[in-house]
PDB file of the backbone (N, CA, C, O) and the ligand in Angstrom, with CONECT records:
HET     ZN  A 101       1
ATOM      1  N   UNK A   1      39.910  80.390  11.553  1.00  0.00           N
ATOM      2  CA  UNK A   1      40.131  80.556  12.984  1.00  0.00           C
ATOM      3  C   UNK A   1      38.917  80.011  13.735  1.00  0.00           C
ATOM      4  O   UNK A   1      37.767  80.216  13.347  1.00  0.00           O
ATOM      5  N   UNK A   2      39.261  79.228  14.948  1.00  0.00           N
ATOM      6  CA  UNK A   2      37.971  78.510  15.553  1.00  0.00           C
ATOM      7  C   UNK A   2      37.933  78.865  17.262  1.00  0.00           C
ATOM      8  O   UNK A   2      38.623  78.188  18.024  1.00  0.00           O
ATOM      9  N   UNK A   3      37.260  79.730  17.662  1.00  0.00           N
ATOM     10  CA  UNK A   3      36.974  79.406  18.980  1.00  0.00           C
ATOM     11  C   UNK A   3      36.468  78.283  19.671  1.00  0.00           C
ATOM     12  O   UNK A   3      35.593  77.566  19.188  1.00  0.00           O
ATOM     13  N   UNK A   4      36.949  78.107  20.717  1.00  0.00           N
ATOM     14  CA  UNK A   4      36.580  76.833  21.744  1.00  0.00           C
ATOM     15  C   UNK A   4      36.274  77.669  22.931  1.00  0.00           C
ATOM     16  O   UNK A   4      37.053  78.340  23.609  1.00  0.00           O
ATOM     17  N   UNK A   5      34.651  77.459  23.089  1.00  0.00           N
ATOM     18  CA  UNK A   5      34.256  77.712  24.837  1.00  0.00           C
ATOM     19  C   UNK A   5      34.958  77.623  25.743  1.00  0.00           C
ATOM     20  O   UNK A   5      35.782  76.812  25.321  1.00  0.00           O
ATOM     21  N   UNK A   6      35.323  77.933  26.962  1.00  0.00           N
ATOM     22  CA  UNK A   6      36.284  77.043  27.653  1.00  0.00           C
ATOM     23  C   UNK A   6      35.352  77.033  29.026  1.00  0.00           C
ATOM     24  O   UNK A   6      35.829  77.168  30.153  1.00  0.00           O
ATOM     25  N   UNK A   7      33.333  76.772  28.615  1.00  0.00           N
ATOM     26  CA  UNK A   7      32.895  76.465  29.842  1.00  0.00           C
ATOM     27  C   UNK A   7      32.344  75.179  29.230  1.00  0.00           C
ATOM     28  O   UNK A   7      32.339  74.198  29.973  1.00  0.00           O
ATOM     29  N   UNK A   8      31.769  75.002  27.695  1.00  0.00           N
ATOM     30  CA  UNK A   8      31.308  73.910  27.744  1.00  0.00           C
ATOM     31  C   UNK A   8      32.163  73.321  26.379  1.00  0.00           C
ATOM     32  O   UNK A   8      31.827  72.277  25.821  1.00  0.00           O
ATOM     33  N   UNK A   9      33.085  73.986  26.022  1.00  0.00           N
ATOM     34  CA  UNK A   9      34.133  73.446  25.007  1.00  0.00           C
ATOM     35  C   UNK A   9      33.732  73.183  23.450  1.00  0.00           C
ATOM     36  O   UNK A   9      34.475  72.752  22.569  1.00  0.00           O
ATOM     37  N   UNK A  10      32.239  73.588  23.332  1.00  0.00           N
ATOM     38  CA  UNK A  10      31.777  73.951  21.820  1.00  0.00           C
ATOM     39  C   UNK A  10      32.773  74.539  21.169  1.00  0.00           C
ATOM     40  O   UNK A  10      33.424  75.403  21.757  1.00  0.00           O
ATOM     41  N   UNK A  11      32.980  74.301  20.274  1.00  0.00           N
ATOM     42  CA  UNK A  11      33.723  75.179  18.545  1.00  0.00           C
ATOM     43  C   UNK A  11      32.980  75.431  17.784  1.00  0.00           C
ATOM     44  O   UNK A  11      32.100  74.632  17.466  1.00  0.00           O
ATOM     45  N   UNK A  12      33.126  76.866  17.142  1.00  0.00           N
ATOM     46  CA  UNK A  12      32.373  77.548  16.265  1.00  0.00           C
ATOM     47  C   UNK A  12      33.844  78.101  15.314  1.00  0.00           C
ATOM     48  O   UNK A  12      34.965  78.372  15.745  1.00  0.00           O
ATOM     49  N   UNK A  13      33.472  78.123  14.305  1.00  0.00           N
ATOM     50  CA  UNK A  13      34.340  78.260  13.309  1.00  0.00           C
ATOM     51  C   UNK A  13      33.968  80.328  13.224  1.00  0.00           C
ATOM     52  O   UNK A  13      32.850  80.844  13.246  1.00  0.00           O
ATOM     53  N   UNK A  14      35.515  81.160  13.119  1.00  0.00           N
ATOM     54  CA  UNK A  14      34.965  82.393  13.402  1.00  0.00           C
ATOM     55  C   UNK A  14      34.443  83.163  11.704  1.00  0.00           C
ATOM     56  O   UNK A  14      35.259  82.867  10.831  1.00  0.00           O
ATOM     57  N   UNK A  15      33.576  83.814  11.328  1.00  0.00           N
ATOM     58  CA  UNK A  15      33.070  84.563   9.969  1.00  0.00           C
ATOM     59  C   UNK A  15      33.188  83.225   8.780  1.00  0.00           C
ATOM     60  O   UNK A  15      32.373  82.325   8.982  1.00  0.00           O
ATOM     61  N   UNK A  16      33.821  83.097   7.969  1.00  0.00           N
ATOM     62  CA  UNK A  16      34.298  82.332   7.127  1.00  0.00           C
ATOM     63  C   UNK A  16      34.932  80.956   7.252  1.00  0.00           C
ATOM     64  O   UNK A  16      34.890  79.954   6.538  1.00  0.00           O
ATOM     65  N   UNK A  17      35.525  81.242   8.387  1.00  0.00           N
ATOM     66  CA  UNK A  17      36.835  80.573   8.461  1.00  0.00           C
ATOM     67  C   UNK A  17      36.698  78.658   7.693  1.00  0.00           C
ATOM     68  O   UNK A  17      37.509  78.093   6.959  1.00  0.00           O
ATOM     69  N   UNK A  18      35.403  78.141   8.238  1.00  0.00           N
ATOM     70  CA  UNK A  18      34.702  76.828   8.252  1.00  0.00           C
ATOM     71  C   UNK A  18      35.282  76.388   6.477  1.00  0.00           C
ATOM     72  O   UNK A  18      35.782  75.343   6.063  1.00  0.00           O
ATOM     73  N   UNK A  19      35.040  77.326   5.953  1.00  0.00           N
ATOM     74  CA  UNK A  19      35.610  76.829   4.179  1.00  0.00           C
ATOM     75  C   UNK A  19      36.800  76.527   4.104  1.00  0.00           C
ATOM     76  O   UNK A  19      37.216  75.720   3.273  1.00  0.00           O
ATOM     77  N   UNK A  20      37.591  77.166   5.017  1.00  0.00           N
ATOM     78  CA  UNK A  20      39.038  76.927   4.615  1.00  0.00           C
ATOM     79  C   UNK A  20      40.167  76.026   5.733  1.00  0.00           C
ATOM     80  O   UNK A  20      41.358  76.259   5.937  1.00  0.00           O
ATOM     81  N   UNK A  21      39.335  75.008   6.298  1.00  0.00           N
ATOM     82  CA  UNK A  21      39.735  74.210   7.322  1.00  0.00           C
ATOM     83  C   UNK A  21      40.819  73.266   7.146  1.00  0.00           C
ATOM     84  O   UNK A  21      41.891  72.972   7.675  1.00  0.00           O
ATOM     85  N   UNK A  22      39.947  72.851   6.000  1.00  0.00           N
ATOM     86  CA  UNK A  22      41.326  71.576   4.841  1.00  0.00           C
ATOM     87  C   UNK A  22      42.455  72.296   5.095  1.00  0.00           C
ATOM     88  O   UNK A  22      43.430  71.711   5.567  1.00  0.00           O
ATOM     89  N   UNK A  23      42.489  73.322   4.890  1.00  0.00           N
ATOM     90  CA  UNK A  23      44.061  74.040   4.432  1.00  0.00           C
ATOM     91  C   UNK A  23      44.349  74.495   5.327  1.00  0.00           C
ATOM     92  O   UNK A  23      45.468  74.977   5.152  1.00  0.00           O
ATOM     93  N   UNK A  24      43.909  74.717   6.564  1.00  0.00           N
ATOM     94  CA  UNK A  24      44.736  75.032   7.846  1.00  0.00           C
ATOM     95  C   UNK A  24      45.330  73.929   8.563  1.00  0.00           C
ATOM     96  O   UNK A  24      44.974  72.752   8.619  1.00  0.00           O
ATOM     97  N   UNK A  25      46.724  74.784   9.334  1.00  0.00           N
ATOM     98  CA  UNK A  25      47.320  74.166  10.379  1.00  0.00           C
ATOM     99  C   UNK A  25      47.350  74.388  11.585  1.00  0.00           C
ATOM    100  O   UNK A  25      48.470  74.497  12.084  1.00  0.00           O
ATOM    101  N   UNK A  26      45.996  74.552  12.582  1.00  0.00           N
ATOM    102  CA  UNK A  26      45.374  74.827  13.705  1.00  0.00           C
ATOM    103  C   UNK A  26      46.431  74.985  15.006  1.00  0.00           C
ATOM    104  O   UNK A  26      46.908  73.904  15.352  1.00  0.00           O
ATOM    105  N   UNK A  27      46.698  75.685  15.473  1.00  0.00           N
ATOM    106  CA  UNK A  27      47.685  75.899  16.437  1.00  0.00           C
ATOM    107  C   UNK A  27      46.621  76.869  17.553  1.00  0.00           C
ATOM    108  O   UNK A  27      45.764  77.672  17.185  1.00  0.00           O
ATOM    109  N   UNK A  28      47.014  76.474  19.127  1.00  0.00           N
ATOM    110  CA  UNK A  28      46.296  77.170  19.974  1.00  0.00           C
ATOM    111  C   UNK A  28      47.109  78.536  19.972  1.00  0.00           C
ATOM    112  O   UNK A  28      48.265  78.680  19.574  1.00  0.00           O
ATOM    113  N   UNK A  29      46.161  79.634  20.565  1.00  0.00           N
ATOM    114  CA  UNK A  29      46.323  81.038  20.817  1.00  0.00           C
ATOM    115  C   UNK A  29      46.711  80.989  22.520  1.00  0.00           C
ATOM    116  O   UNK A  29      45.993  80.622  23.450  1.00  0.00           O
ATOM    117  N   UNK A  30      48.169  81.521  22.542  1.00  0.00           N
ATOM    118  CA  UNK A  30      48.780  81.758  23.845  1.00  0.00           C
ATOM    119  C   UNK A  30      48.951  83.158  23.696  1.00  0.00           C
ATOM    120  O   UNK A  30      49.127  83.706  22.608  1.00  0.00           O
ATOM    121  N   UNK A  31      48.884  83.888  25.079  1.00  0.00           N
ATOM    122  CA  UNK A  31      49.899  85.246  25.607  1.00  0.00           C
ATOM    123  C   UNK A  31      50.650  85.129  25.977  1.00  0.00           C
ATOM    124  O   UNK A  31      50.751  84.134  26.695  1.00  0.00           O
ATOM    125  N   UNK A  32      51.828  86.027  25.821  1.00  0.00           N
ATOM    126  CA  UNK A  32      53.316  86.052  26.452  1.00  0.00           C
ATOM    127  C   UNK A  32      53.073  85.923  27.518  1.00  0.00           C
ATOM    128  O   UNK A  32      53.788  84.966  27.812  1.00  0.00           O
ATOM    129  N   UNK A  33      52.390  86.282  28.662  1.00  0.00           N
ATOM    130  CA  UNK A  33      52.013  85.365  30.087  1.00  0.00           C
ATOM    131  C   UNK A  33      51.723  83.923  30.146  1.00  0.00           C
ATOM    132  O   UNK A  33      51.855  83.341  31.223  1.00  0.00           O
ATOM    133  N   UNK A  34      51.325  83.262  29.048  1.00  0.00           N
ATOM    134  CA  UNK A  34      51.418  81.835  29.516  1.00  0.00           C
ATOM    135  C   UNK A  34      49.743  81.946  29.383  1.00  0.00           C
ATOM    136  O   UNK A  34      49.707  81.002  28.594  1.00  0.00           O
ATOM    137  N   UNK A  35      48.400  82.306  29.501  1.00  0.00           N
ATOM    138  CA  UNK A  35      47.235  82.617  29.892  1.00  0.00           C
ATOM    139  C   UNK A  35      46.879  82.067  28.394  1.00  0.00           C
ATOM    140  O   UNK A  35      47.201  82.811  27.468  1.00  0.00           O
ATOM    141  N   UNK A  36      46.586  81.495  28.249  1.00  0.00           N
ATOM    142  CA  UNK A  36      45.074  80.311  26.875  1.00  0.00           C
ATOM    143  C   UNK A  36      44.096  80.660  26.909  1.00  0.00           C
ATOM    144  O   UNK A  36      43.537  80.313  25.869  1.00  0.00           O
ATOM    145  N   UNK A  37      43.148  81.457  27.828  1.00  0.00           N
ATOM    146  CA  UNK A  37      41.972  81.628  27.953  1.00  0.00           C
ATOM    147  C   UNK A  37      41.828  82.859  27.308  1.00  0.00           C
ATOM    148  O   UNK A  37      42.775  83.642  27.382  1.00  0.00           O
ATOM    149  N   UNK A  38      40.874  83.166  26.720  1.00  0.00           N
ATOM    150  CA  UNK A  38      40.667  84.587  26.082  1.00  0.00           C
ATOM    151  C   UNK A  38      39.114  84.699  25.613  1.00  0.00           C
ATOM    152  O   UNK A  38      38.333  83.859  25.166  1.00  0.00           O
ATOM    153  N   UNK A  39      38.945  86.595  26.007  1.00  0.00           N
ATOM    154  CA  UNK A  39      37.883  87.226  25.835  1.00  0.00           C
ATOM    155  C   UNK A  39      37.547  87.202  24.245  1.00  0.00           C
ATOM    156  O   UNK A  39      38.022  86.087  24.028  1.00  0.00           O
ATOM    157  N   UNK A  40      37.148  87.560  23.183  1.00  0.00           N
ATOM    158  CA  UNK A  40      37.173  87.138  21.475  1.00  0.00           C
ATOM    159  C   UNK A  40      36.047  88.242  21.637  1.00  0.00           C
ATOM    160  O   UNK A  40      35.107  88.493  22.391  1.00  0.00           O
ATOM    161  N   UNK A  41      36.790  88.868  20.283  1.00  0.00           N
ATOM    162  CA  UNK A  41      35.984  90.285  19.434  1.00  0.00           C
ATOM    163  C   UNK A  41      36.497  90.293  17.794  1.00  0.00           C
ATOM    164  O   UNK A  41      37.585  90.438  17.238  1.00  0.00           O
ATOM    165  N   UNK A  42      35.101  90.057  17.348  1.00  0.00           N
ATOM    166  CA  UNK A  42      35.627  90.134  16.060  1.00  0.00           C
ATOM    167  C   UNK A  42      34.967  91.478  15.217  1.00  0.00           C
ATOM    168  O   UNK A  42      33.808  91.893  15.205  1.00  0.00           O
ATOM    169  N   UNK A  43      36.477  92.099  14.358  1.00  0.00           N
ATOM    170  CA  UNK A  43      35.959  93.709  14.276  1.00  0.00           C
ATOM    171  C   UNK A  43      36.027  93.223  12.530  1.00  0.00           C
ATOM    172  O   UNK A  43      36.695  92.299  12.065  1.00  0.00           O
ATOM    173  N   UNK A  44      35.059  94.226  11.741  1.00  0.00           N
ATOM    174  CA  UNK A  44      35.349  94.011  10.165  1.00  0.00           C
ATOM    175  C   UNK A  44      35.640  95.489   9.618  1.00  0.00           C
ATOM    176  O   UNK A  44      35.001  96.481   9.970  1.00  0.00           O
ATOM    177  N   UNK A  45      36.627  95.485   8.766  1.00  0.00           N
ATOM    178  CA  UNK A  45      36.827  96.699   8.161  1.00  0.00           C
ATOM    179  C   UNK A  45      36.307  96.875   7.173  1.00  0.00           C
ATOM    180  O   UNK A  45      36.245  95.735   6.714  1.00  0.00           O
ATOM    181  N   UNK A  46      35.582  97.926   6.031  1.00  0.00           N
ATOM    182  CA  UNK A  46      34.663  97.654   5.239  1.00  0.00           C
ATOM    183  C   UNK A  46      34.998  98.491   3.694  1.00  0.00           C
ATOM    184  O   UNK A  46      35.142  99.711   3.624  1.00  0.00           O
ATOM    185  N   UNK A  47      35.063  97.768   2.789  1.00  0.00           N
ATOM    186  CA  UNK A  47      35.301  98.345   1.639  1.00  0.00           C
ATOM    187  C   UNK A  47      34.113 100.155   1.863  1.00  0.00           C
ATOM    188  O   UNK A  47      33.375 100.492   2.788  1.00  0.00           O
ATOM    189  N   UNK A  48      34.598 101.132   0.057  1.00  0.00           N
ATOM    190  CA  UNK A  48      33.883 101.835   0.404  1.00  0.00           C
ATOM    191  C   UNK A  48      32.041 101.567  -0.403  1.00  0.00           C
ATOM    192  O   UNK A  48      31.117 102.379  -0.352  1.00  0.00           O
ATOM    193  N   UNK A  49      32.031 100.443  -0.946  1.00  0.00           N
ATOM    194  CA  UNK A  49      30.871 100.100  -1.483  1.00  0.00           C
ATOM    195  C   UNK A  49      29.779  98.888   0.182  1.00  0.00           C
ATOM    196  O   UNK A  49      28.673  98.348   0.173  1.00  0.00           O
ATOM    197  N   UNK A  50      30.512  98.951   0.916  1.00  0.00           N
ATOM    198  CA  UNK A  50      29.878  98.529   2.064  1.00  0.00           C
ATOM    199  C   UNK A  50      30.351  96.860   2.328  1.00  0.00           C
ATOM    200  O   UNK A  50      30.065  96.264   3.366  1.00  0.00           O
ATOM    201  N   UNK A  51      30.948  96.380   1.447  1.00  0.00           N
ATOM    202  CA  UNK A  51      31.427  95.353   1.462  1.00  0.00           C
ATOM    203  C   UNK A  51      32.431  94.833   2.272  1.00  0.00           C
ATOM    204  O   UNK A  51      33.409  95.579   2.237  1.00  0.00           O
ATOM    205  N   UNK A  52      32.636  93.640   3.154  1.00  0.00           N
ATOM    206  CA  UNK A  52      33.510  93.840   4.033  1.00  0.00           C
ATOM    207  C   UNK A  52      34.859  93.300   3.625  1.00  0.00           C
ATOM    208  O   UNK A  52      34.828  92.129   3.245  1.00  0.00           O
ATOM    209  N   UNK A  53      36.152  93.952   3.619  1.00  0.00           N
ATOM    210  CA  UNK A  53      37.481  93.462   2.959  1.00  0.00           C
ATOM    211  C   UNK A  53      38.379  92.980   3.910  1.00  0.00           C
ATOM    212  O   UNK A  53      39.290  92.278   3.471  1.00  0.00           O
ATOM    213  N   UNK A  54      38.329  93.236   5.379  1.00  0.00           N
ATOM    214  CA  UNK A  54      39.162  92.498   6.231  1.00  0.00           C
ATOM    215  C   UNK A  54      38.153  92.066   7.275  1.00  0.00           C
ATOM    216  O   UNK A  54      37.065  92.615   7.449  1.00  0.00           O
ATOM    217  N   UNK A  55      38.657  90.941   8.008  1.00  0.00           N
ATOM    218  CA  UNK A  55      38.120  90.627   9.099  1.00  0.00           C
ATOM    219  C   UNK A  55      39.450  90.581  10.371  1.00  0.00           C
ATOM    220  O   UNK A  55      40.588  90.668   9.910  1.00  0.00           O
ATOM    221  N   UNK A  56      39.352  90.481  11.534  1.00  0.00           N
ATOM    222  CA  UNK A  56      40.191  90.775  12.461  1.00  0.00           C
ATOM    223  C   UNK A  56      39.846  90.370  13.613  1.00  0.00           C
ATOM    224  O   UNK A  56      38.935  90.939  14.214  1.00  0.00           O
ATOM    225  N   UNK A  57      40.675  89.045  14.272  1.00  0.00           N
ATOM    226  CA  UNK A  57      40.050  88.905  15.537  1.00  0.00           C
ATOM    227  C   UNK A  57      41.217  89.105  16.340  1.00  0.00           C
ATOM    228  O   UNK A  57      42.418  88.844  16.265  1.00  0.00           O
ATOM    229  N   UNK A  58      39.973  89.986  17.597  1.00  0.00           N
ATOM    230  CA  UNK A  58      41.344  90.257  18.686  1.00  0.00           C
ATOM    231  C   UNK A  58      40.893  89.580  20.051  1.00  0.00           C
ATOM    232  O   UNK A  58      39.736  89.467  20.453  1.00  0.00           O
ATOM    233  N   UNK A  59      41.943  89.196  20.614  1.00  0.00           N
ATOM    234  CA  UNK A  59      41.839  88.900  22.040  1.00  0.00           C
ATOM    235  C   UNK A  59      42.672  89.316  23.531  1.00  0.00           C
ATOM    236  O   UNK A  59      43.757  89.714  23.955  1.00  0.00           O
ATOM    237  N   UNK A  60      41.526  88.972  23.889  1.00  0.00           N
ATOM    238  CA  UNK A  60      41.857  90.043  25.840  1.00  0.00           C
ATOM    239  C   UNK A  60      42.225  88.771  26.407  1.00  0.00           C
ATOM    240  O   UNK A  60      41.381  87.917  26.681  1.00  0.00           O
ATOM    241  N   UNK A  61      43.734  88.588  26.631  1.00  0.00           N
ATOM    242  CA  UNK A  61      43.688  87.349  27.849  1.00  0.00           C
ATOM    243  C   UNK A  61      42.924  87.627  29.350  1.00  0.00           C
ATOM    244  O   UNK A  61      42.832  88.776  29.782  1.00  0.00           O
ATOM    245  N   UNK A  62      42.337  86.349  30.166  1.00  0.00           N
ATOM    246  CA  UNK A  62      41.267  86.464  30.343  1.00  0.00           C
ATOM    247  C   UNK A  62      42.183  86.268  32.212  1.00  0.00           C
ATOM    248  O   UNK A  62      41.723  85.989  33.319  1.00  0.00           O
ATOM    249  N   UNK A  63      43.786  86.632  31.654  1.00  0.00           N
ATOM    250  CA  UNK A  63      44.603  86.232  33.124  1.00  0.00           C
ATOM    251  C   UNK A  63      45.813  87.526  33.400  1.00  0.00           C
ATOM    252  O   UNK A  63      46.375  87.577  34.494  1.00  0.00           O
ATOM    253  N   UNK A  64      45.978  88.039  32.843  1.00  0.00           N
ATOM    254  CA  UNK A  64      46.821  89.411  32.764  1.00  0.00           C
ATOM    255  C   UNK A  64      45.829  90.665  31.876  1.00  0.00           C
ATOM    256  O   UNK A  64      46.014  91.823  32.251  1.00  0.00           O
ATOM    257  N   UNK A  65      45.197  90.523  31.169  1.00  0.00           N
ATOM    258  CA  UNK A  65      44.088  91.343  30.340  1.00  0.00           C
ATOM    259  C   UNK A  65      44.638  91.850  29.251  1.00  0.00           C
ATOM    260  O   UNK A  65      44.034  92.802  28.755  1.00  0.00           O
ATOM    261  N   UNK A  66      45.728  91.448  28.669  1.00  0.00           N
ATOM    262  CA  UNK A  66      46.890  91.208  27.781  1.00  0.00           C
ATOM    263  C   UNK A  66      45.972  91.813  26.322  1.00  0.00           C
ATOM    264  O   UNK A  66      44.887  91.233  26.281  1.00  0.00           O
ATOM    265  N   UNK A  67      46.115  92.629  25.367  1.00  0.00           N
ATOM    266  CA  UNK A  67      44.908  92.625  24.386  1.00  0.00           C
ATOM    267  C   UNK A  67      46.238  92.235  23.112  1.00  0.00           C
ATOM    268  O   UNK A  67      47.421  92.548  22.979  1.00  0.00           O
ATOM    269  N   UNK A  68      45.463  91.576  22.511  1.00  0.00           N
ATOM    270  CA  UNK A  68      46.581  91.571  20.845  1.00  0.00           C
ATOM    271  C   UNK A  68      45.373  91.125  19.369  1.00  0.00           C
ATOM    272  O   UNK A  68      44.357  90.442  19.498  1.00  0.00           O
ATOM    273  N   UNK A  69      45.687  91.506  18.562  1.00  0.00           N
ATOM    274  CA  UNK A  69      45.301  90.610  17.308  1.00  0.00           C
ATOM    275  C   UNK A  69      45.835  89.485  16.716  1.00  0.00           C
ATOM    276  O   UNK A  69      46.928  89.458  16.151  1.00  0.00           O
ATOM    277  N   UNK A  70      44.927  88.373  16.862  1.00  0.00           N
ATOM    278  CA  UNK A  70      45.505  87.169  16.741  1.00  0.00           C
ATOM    279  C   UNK A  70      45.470  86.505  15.439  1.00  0.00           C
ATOM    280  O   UNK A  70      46.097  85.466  15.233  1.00  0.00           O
ATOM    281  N   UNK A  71      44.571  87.230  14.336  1.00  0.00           N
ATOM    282  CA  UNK A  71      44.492  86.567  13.421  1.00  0.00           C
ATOM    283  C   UNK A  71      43.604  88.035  12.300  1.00  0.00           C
ATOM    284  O   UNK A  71      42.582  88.660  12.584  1.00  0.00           O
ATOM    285  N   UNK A  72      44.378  88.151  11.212  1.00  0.00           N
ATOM    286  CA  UNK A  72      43.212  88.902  10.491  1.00  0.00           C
ATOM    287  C   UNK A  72      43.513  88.150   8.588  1.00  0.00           C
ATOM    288  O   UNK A  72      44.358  87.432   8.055  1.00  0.00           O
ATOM    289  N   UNK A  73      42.349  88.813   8.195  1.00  0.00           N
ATOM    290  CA  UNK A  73      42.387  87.861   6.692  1.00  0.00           C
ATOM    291  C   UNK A  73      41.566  88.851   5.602  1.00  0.00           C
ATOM    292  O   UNK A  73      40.773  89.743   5.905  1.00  0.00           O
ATOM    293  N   UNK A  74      41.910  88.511   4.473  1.00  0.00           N
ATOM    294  CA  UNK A  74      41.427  89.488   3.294  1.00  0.00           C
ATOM    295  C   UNK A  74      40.292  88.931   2.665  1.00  0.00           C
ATOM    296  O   UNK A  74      40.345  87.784   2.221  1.00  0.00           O
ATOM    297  N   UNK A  75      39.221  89.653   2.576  1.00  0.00           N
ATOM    298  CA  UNK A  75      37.944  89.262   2.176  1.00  0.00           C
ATOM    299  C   UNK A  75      37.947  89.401   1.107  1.00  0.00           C
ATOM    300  O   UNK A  75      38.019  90.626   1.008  1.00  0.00           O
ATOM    301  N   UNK A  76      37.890  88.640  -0.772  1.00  0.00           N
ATOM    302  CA  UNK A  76      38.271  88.949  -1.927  1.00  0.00           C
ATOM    303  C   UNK A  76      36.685  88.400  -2.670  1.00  0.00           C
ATOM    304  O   UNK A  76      36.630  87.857  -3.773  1.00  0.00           O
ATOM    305  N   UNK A  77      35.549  88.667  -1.844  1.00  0.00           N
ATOM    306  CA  UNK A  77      34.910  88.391  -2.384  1.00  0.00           C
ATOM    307  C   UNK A  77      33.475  88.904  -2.538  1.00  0.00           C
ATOM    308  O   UNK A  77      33.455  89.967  -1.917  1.00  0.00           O
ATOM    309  N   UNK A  78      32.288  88.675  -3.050  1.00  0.00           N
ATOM    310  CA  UNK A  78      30.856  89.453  -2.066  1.00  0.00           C
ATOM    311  C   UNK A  78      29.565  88.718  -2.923  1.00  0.00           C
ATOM    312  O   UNK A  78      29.637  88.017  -3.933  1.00  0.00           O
ATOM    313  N   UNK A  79      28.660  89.036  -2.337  1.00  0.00           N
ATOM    314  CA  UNK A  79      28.178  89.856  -1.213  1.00  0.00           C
ATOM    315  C   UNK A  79      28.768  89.580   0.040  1.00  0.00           C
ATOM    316  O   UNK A  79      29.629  88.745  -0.237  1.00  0.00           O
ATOM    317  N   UNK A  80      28.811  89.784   1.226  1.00  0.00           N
ATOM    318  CA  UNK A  80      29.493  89.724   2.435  1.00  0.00           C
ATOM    319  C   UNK A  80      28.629  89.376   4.120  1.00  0.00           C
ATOM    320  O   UNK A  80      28.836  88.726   5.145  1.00  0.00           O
ATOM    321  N   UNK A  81      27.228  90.620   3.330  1.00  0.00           N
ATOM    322  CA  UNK A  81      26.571  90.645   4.739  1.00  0.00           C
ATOM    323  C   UNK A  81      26.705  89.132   5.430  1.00  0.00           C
ATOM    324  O   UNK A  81      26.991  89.019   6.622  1.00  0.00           O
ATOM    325  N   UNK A  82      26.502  88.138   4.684  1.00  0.00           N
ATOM    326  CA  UNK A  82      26.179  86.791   6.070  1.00  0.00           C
ATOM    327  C   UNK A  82      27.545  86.801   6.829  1.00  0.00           C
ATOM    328  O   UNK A  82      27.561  85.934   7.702  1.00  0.00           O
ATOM    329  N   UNK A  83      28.709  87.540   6.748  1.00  0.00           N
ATOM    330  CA  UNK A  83      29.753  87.031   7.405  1.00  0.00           C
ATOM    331  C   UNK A  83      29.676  87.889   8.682  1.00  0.00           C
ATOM    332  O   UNK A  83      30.448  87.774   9.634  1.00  0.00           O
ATOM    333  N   UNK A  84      28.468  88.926   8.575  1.00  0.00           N
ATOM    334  CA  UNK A  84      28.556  89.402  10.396  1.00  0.00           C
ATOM    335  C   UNK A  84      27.595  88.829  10.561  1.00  0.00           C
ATOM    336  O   UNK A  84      26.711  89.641  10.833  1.00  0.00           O
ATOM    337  N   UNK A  85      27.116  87.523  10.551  1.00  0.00           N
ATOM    338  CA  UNK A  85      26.013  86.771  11.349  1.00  0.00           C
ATOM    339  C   UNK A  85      26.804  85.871  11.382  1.00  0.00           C
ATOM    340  O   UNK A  85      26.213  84.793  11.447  1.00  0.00           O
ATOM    341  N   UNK A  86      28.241  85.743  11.365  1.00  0.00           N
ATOM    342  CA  UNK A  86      29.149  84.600  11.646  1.00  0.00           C
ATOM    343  C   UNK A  86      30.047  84.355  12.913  1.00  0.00           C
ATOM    344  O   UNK A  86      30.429  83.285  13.387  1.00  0.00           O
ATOM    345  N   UNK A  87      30.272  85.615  13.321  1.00  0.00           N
ATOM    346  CA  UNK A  87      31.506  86.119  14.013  1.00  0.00           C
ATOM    347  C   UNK A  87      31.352  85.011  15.513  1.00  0.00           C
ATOM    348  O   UNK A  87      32.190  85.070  16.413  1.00  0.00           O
TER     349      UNK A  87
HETATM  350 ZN    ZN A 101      48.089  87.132  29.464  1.00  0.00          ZN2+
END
């Protein structure tokens, strides 16, 4: 999953995501209002050895305030910590 600025239009690839680009089929994030623009929070759920097993990004449209989860994924691997210096 890749955010795009929408003041100066940088992309940052979100936690992980950057490894698995080849194999995606990139489609933009709309709200049932029609609104493209969005607030981005990325939450991690955490094994019980501290390890993180899901990641989850949600977004606030930034034109009705619309909130949904737009994308979440299974973490099958570790150590983990660098993936919250990713988000
Ligand atoms: Zn909306």
């Amino acid at each position: 999953m890749q955010r795009v600025c929408v003041v100066c239009g940088d992309a940052f690839y979100i936690a992980d995501s950057a490894e698995y680009e080849d194999d995606a089929d990139l489609g933009e994030c709309a709200c049932p209002c029609g609104g493209e623009e969005f607030g981005v929070a990325v939450g991690f759920a955490f094994r019980g050895d501290g390890e993180v097993r899901w990641v989850s990004v949600g977004l606030r449209c930034l034109k009705d305030g619309g909130l949904g989860v737009y994308a979440d994924w299974k973490i099958d691997y570790g150590p983990t910590a660098h993936l919250l210096e990713m988000a």
